[in-house]
Steps between C-alpha positions, in 0.01 A plus 500: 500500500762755548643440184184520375441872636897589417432428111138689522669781673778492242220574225318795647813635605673512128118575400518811716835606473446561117204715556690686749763578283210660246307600762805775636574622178127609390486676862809682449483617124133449434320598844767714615596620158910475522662496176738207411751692423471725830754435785226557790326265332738213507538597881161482566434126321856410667320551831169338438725206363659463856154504635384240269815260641419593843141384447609210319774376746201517752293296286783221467523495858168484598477189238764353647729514233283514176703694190461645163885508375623162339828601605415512889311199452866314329709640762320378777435172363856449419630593882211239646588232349409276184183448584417861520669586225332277283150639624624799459578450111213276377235648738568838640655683199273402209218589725649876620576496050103421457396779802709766253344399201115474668621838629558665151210368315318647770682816480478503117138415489418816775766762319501384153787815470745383791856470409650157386791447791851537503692529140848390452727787374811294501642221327386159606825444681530819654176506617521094647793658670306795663221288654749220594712830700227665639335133604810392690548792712159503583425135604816510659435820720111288577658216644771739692223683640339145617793385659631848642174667646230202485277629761453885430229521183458843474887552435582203258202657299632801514874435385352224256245731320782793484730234357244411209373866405918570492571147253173589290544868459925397379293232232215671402648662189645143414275256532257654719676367839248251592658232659136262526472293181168412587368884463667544141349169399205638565558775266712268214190261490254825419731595229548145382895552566493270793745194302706745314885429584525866684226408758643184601861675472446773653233490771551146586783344399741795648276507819471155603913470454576807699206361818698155464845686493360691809380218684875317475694800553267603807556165672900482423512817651264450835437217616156362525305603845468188723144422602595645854558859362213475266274432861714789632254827282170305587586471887560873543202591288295308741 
């Protein structure tokens, strides 16, 4: 049963975070009228952004783990064990992929005019490269702030969803900085672009290196927490 409610709270989750995305940027240049091209403007969505992980880092702690970025999903599976890891792959991810893709139609079917995602302006290469970079350092720093601070929410949020505006707003002019395959999927399978060889390049093949990458070079460096230190956070937060 709680796998059961994991993988349901893995689709609403990807589901949501799609629409939240959309949802930000018609309030900030539709509601509120910013131009794209004005500065305040990017600091305004910049701040709703770190609102939207904030609410979202609640949600996957009040469902006791569910998520909506494959690349979580891998890199937790892949530190629990096999098992995990392979419900991670052949459950978990293809169902946070069909939450983004749900999500879009949606989206698409409500605002027929919405953009169509994140557009490589790179070569393939270059642009593997970018996402693999800006992966690494950020799955790396999420399982630093797990092991360094694993009892204090509000900061790990904090430093996390500063971390990921920083990495996006450095890729954005690449390859969009996204970092979650399962939200451009969403967007490739609207377009029908959702096989080509810079998809699976770029926003998966890059990604899912760099997470693995991560994952080795984060438990050569530290080693793993014993299950006494993990009991240590949950103790004092009692």
């Amino acid at each position: 049963m709680g796998r059961i409610s994991l993988v349901v709270s893995d689709l609403v989750l990807s589901f949501m975070w799609i629409w939240a995305g959309v949802l930000v940027n018609i309030l900030v240049h539709g509601v509120l009228g910013f131009s794209r091209k004005d500065t305040t403007g990017d600091i305004v969505r910049y701040l709703f952004s770190v609102v939207s992980m904030f609410t979202f880092a609640l949600l996957q702690k009040l469902t006791n783990g569910g998520l909506y970025n494959p690349l979580s999903a891998l890199a937790s599976g892949v530190s629990k064990g096999f098992g995990s890891f392979v419900f991670s792959v052949v459950v978990r991810i293809p169902v946070e992929v069909i939450g983004s893709i749900l999500a879009v139609k949606h989206i698409l079917h409500v605002f027929p005019e919405i953009g169509k995602g994140p557009k490589l302006n790179v070569a393939i290469h270059h642009g593997a490269l970018t996402e693999g970079i800006l992966t690494f350092f950020i799955v790396t720093l999420s399982l630093g702030l797990t092991r360094k601070i694993p009892g204090s929410f509000f900061m790990k949020t904090w430093i996390a969803s500063i971390a990921k505006l920083t990495l996006h707003v450095l890729g954005a002019d690449l390859t969009g900085g996204c970092m979650n395959p399962a939200a451009v999927m969403g967007w490739a399978y609207a377009r029908g672009e959702h096989i080509t060889q810079e998809h699976l390049l770029v926003y998966w093949l890059g990604p899912v290196k760099a997470t693995l990458l991560a994952v080795w070079f984060f438990n050569v460096v530290f080693k793993p927490l014993t299950e006494e230190q993990q009991e240590k956070p949950k103790a004092k937060s009692e």
